[in-house]
PDB file of N, CA, C and O in Angstrom:
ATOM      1  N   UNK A   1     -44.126  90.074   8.226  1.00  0.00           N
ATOM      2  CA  UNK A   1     -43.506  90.375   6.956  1.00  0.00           C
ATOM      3  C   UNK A   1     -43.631  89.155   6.047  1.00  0.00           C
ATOM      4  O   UNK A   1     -43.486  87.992   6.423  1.00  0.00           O
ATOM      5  N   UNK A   2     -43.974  89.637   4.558  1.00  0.00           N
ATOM      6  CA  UNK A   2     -44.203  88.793   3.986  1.00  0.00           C
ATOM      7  C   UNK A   2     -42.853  87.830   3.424  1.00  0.00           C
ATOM      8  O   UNK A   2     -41.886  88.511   3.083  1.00  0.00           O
ATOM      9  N   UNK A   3     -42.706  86.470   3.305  1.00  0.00           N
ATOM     10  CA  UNK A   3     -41.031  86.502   2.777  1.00  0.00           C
ATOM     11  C   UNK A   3     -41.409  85.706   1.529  1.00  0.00           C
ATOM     12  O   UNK A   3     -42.257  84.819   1.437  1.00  0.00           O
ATOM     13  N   UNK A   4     -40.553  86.239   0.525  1.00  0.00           N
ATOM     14  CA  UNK A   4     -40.429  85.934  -0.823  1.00  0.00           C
ATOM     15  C   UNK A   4     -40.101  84.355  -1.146  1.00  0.00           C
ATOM     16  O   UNK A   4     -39.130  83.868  -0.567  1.00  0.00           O
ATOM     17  N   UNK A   5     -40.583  83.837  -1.713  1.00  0.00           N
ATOM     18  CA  UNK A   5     -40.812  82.310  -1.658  1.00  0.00           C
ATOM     19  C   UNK A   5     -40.489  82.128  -3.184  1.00  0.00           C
ATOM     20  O   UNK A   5     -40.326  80.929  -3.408  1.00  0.00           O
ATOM     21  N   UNK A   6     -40.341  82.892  -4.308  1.00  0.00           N
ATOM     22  CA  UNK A   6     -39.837  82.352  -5.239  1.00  0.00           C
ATOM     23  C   UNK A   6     -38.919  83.466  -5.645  1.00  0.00           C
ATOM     24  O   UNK A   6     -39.259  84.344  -6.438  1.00  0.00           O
ATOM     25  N   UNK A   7     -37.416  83.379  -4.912  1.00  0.00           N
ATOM     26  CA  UNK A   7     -36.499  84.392  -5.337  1.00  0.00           C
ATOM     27  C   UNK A   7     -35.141  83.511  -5.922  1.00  0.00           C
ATOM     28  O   UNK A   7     -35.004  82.293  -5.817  1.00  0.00           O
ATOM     29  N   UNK A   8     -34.170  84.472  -6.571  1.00  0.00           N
ATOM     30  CA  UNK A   8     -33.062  83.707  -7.082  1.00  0.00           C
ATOM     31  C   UNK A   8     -32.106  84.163  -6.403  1.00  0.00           C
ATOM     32  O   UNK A   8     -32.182  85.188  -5.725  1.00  0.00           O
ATOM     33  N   UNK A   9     -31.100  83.443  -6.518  1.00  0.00           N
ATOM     34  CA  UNK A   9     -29.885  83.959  -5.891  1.00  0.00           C
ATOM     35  C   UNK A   9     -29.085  85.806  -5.737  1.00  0.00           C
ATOM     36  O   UNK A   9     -28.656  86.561  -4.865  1.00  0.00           O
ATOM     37  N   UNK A  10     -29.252  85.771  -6.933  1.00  0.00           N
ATOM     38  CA  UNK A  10     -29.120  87.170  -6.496  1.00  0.00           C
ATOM     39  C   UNK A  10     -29.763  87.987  -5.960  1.00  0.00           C
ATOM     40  O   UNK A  10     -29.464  89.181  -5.990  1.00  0.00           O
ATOM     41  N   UNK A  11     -30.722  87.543  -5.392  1.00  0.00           N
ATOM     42  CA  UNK A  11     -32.095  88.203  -4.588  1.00  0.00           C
ATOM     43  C   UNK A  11     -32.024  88.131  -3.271  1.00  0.00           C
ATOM     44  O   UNK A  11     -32.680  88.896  -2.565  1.00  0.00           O
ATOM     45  N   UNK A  12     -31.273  87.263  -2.806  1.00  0.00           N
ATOM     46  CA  UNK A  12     -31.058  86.405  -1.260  1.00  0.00           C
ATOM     47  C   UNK A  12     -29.936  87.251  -1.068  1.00  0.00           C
ATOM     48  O   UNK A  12     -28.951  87.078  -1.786  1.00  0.00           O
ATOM     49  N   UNK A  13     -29.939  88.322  -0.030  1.00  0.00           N
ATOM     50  CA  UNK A  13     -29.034  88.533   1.039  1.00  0.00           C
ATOM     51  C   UNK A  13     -28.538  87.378   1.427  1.00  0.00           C
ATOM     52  O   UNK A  13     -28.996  86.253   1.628  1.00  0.00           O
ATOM     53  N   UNK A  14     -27.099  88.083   1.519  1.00  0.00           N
ATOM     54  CA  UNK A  14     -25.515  87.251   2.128  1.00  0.00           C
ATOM     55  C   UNK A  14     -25.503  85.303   1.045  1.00  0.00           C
ATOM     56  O   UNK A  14     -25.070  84.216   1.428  1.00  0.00           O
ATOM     57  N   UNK A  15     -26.125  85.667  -0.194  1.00  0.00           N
ATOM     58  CA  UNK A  15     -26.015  84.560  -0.642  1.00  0.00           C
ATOM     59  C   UNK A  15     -25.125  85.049  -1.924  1.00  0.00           C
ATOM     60  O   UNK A  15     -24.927  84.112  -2.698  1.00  0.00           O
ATOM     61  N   UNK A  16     -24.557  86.252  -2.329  1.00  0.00           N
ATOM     62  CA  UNK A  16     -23.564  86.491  -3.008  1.00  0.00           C
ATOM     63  C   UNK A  16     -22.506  86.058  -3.226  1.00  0.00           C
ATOM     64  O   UNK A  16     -21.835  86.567  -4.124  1.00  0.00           O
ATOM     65  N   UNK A  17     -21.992  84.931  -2.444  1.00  0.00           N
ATOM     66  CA  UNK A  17     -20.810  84.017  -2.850  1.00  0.00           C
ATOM     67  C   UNK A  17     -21.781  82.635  -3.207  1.00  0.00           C
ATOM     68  O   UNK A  17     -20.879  81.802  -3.281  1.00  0.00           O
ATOM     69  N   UNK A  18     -22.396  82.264  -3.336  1.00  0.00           N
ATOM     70  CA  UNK A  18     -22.986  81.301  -4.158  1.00  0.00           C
ATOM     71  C   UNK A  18     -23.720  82.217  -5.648  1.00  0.00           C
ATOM     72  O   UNK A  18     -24.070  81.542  -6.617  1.00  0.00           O
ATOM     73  N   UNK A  19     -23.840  83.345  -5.665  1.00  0.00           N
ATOM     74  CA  UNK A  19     -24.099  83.831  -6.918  1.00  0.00           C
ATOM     75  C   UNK A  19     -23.220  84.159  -7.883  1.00  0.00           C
ATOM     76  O   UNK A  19     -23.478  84.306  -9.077  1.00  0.00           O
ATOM     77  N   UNK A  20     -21.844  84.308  -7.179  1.00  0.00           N
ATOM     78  CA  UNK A  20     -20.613  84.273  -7.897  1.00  0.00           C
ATOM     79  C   UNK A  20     -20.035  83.278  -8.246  1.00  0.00           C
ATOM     80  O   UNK A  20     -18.925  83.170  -8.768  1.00  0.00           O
ATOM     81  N   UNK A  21     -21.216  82.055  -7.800  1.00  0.00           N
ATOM     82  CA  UNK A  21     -20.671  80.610  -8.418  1.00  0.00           C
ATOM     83  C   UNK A  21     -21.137  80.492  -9.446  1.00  0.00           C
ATOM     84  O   UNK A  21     -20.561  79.842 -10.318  1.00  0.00           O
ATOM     85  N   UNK A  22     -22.617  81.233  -9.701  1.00  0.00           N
ATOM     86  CA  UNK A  22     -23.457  81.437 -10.588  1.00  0.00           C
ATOM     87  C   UNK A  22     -22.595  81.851 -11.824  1.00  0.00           C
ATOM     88  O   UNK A  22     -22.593  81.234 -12.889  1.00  0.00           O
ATOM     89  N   UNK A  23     -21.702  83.219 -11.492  1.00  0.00           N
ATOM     90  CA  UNK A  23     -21.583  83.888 -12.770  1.00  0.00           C
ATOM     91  C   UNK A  23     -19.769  83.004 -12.945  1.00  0.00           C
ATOM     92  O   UNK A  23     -19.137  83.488 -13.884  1.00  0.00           O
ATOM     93  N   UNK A  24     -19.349  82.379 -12.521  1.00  0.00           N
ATOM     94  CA  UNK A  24     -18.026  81.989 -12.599  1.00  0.00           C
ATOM     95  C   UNK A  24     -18.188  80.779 -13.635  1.00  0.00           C
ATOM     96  O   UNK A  24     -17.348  80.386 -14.444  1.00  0.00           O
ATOM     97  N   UNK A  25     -19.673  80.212 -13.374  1.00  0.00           N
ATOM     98  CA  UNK A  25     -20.138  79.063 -14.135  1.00  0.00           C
ATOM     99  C   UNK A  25     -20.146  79.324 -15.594  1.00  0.00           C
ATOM    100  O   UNK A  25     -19.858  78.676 -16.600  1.00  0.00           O
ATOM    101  N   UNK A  26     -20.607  80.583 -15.316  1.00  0.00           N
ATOM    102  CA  UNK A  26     -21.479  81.081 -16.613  1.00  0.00           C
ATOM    103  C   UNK A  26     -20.498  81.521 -17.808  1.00  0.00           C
ATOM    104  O   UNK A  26     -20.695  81.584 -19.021  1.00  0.00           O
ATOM    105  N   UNK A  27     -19.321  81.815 -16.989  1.00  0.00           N
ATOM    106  CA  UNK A  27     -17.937  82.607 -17.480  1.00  0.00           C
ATOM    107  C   UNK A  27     -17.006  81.200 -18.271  1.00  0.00           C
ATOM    108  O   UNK A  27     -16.308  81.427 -19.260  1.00  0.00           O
ATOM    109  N   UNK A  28     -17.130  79.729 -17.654  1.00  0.00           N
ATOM    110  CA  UNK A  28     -15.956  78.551 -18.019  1.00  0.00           C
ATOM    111  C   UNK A  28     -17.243  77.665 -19.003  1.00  0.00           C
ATOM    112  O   UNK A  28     -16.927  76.555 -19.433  1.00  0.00           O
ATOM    113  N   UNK A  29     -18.314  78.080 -19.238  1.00  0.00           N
ATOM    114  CA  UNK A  29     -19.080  77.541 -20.174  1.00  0.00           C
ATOM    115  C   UNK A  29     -19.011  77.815 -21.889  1.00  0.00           C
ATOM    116  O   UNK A  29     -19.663  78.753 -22.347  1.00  0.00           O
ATOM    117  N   UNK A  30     -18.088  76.841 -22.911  1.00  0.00           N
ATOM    118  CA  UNK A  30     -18.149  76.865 -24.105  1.00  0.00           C
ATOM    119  C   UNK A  30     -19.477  77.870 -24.837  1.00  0.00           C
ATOM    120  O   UNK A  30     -20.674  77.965 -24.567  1.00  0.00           O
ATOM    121  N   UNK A  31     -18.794  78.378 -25.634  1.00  0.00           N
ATOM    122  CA  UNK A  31     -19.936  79.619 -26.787  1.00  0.00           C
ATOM    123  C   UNK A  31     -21.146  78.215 -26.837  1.00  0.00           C
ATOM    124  O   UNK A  31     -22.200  78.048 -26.224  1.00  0.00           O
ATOM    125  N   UNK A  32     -20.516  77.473 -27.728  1.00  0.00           N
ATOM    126  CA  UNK A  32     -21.252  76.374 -28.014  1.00  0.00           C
ATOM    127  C   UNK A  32     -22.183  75.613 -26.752  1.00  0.00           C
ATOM    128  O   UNK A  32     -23.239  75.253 -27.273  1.00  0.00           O
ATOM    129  N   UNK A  33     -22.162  75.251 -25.307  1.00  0.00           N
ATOM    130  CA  UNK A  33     -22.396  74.417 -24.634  1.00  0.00           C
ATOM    131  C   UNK A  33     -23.423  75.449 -23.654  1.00  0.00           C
ATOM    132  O   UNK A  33     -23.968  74.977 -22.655  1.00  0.00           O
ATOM    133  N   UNK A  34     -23.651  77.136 -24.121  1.00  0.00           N
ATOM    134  CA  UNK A  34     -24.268  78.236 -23.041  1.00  0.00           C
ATOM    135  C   UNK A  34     -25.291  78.670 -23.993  1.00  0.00           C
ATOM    136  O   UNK A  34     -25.270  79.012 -25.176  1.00  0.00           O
ATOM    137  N   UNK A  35     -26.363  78.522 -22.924  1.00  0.00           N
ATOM    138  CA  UNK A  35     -27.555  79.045 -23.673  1.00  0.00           C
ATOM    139  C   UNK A  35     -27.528  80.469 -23.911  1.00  0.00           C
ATOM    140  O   UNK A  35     -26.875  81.126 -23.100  1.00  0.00           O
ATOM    141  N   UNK A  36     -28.259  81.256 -25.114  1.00  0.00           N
ATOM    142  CA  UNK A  36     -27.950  82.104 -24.944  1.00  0.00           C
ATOM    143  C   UNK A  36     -29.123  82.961 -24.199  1.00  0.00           C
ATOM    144  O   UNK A  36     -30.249  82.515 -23.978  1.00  0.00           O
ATOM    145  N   UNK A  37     -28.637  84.361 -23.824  1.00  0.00           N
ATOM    146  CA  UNK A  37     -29.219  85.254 -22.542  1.00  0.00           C
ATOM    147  C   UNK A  37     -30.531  85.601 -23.199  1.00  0.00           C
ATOM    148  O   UNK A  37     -31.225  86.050 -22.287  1.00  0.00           O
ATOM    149  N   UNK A  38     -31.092  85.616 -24.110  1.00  0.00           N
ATOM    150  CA  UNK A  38     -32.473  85.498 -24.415  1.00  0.00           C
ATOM    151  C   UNK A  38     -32.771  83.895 -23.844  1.00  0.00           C
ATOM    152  O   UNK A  38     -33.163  83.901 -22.677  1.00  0.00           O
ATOM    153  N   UNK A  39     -32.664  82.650 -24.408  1.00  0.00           N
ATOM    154  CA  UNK A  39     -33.211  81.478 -23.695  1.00  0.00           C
ATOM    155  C   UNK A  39     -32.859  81.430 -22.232  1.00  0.00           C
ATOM    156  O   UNK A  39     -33.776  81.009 -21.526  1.00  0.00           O
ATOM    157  N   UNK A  40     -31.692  81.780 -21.579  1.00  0.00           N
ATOM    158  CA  UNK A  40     -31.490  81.728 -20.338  1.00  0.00           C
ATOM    159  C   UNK A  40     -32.865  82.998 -19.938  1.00  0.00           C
ATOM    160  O   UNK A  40     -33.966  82.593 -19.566  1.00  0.00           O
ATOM    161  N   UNK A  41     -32.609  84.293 -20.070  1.00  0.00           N
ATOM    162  CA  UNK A  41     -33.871  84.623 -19.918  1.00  0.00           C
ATOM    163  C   UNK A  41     -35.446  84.311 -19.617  1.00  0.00           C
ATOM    164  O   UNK A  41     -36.127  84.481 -18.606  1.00  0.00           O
ATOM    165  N   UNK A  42     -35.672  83.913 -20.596  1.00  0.00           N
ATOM    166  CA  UNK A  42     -37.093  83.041 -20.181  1.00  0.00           C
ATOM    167  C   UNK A  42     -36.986  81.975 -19.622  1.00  0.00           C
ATOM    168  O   UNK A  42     -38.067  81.594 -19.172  1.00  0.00           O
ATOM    169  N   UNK A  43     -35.861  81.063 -19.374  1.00  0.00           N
ATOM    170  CA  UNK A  43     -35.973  79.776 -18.911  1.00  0.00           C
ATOM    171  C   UNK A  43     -36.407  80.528 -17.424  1.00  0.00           C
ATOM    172  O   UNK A  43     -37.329  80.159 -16.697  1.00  0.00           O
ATOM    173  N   UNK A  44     -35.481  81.689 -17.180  1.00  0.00           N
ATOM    174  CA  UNK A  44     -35.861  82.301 -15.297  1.00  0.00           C
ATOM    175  C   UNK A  44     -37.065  82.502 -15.370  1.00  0.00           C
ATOM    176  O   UNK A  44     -37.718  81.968 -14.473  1.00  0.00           O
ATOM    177  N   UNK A  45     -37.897  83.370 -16.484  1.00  0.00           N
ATOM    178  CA  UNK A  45     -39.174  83.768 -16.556  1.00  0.00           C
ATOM    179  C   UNK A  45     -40.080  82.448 -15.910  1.00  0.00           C
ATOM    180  O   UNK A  45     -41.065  82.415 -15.173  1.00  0.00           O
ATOM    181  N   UNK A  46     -39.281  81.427 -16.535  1.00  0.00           N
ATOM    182  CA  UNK A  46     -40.711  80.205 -16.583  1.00  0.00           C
ATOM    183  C   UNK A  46     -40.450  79.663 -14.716  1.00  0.00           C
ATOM    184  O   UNK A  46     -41.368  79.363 -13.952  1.00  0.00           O
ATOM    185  N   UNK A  47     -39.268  79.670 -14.442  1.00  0.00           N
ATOM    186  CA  UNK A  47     -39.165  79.452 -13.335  1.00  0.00           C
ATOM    187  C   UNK A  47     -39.838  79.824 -12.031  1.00  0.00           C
ATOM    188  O   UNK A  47     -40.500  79.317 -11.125  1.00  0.00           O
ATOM    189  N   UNK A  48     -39.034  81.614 -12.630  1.00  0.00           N
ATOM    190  CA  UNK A  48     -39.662  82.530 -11.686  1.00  0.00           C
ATOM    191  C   UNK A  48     -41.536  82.424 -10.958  1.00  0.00           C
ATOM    192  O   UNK A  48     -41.922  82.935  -9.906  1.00  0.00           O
ATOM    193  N   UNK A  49     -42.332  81.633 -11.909  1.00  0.00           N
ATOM    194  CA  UNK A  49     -43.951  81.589 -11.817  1.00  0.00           C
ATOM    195  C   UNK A  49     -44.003  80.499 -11.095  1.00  0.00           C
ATOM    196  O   UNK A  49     -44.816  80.519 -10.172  1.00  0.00           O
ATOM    197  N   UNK A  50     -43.067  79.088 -11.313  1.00  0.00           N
ATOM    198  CA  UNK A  50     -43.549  77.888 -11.100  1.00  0.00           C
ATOM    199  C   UNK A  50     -43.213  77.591  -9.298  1.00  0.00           C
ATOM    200  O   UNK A  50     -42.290  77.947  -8.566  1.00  0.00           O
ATOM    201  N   UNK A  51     -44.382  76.824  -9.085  1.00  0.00           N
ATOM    202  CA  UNK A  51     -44.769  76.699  -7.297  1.00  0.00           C
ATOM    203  C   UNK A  51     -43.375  75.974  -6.773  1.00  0.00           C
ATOM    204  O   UNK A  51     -42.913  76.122  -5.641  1.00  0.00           O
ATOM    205  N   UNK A  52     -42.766  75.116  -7.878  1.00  0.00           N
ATOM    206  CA  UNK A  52     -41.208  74.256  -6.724  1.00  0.00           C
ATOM    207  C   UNK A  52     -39.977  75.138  -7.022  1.00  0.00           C
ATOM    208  O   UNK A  52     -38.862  74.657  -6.824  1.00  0.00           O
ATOM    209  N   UNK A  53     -40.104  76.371  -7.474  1.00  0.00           N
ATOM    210  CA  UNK A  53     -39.405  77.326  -6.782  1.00  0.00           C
ATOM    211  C   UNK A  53     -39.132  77.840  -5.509  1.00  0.00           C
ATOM    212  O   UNK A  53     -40.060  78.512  -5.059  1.00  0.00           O
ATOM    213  N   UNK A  54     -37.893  77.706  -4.600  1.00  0.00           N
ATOM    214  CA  UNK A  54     -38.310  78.283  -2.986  1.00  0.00           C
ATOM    215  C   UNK A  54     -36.764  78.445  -3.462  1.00  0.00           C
ATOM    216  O   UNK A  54     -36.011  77.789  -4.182  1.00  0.00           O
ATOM    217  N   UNK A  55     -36.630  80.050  -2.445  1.00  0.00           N
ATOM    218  CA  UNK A  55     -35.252  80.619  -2.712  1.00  0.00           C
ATOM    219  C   UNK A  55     -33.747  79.885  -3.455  1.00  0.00           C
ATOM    220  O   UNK A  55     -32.673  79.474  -3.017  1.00  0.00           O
ATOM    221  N   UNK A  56     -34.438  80.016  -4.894  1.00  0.00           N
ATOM    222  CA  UNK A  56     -33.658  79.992  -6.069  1.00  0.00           C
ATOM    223  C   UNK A  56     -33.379  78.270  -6.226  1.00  0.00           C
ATOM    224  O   UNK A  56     -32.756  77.752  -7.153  1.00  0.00           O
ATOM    225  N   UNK A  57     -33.970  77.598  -5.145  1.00  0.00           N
ATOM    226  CA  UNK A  57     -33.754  75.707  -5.357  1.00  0.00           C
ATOM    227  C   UNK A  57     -35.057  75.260  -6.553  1.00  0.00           C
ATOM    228  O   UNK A  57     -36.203  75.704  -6.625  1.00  0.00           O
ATOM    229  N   UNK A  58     -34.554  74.505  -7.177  1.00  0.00           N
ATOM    230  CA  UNK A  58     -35.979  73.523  -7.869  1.00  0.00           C
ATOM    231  C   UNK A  58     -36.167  72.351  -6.700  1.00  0.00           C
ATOM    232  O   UNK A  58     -35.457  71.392  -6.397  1.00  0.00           O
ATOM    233  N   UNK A  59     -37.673  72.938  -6.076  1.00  0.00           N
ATOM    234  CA  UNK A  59     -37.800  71.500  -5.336  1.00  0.00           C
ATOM    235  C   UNK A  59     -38.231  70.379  -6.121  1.00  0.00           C
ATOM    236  O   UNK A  59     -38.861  69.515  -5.511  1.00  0.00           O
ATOM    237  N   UNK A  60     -38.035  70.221  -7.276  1.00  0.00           N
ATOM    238  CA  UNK A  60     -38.193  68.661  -8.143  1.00  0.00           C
ATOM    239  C   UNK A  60     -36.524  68.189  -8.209  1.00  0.00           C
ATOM    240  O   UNK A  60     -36.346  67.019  -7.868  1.00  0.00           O
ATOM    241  N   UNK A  61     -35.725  68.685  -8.466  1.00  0.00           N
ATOM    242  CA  UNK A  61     -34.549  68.205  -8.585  1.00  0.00           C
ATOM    243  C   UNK A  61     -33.290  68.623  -7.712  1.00  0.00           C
ATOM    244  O   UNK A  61     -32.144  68.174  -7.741  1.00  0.00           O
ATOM    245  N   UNK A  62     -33.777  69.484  -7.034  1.00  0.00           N
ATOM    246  CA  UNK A  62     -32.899  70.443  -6.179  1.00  0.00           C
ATOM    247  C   UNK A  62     -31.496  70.929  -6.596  1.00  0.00           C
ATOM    248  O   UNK A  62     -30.466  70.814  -5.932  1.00  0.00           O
ATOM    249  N   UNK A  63     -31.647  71.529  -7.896  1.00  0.00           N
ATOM    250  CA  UNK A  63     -30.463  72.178  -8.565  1.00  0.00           C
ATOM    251  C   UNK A  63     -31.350  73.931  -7.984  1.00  0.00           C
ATOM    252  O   UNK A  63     -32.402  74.450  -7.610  1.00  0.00           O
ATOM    253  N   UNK A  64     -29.697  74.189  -8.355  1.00  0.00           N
ATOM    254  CA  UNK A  64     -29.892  76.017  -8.320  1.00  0.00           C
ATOM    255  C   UNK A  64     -30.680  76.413  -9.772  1.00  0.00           C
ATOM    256  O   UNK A  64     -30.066  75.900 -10.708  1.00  0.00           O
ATOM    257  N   UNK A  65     -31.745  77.101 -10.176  1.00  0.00           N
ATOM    258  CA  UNK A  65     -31.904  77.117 -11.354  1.00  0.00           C
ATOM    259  C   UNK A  65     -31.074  78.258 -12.303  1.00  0.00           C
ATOM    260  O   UNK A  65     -31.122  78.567 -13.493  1.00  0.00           O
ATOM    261  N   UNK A  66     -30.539  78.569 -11.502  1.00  0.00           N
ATOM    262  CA  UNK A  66     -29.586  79.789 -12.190  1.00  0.00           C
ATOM    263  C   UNK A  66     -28.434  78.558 -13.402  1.00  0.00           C
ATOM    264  O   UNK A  66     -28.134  78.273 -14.562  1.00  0.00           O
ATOM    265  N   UNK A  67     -28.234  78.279 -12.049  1.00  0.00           N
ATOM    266  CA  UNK A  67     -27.099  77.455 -12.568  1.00  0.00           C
ATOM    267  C   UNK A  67     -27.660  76.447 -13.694  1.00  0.00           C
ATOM    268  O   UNK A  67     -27.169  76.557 -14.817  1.00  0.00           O
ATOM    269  N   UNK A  68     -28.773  75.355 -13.448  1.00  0.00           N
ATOM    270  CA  UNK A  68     -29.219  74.511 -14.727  1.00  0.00           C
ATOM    271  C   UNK A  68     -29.599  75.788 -16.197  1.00  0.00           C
ATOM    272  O   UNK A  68     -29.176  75.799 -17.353  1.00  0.00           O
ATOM    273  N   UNK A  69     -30.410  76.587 -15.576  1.00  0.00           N
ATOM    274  CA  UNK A  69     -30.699  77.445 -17.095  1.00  0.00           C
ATOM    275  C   UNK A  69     -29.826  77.875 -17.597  1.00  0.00           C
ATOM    276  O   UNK A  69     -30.152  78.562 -18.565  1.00  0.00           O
ATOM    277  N   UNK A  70     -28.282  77.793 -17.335  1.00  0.00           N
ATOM    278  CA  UNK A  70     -27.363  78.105 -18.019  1.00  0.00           C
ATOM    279  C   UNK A  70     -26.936  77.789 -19.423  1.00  0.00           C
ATOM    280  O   UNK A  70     -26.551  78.504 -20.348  1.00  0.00           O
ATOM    281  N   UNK A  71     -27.147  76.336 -19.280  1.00  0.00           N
ATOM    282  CA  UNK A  71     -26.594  75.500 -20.026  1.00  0.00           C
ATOM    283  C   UNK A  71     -27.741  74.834 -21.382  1.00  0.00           C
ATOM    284  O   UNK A  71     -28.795  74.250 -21.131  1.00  0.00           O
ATOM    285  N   UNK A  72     -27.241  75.088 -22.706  1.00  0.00           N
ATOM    286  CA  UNK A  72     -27.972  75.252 -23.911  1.00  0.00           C
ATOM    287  C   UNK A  72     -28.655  73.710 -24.200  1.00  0.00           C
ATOM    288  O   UNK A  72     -29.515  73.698 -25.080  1.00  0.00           O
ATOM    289  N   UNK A  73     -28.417  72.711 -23.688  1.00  0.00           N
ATOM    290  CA  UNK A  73     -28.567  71.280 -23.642  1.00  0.00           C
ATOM    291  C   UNK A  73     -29.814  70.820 -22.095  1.00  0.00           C
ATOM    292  O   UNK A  73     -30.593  69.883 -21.921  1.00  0.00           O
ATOM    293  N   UNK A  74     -29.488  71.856 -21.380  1.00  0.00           N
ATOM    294  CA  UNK A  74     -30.306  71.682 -19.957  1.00  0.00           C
ATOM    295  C   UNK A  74     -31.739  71.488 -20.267  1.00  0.00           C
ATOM    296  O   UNK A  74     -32.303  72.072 -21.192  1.00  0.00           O
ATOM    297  N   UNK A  75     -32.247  70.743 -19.555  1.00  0.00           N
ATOM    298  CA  UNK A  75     -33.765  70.500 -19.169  1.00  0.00           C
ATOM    299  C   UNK A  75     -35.003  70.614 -17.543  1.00  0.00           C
ATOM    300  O   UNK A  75     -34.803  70.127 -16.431  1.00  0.00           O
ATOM    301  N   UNK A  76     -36.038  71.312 -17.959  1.00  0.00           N
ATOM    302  CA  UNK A  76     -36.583  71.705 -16.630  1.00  0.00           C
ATOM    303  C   UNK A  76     -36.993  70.319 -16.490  1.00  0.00           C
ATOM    304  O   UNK A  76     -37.307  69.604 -17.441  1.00  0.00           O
ATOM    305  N   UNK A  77     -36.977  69.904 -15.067  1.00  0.00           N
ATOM    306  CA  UNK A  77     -37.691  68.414 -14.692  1.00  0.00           C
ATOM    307  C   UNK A  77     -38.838  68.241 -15.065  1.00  0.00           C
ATOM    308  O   UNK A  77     -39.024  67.274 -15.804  1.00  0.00           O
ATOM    309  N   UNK A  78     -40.024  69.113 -14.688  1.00  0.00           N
ATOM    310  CA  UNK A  78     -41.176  69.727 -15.260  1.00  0.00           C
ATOM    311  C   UNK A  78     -41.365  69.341 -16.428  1.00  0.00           C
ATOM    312  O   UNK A  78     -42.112  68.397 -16.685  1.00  0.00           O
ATOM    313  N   UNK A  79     -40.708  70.019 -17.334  1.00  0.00           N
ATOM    314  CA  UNK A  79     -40.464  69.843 -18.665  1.00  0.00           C
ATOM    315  C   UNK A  79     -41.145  71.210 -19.257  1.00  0.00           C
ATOM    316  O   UNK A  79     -41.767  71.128 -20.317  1.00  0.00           O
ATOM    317  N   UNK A  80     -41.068  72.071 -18.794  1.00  0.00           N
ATOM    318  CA  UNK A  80     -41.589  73.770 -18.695  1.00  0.00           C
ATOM    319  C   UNK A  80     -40.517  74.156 -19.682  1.00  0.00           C
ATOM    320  O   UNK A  80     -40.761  75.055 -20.486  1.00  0.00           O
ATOM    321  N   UNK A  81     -39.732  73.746 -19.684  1.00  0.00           N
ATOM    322  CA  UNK A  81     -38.673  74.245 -20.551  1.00  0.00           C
ATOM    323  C   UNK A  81     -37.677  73.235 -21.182  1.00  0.00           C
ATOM    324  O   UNK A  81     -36.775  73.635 -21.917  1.00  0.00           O
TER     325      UNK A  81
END
């Protein structure tokens, strides 16, 4: 079986309490300080393609990328975004 090598958290069985860290984040983040769901959007898009993706970690910085693309000030290490 093939296993999915660039998935996000909400994609990962039994990783639903770290995805609810995801959206709890997403919930105590200022109007002002949250990207909005079009840029959060593509920031996953750009993610979703790139090779140091492995189940939902950036292997350049080892943040969750859910969690960094949140935030309207955030930067990809890369610099992809």
């Amino acid at each position: 079986m093939n296993k999915c090598k660039r998935c996000f958290l909400y994609e990962i069985a039994g990783k639903e309490d770290v995805y609810a860290h995801v959206l709890r984040t997403r919930e105590l983040l200022t109007a002002k300080d949250k990207a909005s769901d079009a840029v959060y959007d593509k920031r996953l898009a750009i993610c979703r393609e790139c090779d140091s993706l492995l189940e939902a970690t950036c292997l350049k910085c080892g943040c969750y990328v859910e969690i960094r693309a949140l935030k309207k000030d955030a930067t990809c290490p890369l610099k992809r975004w």
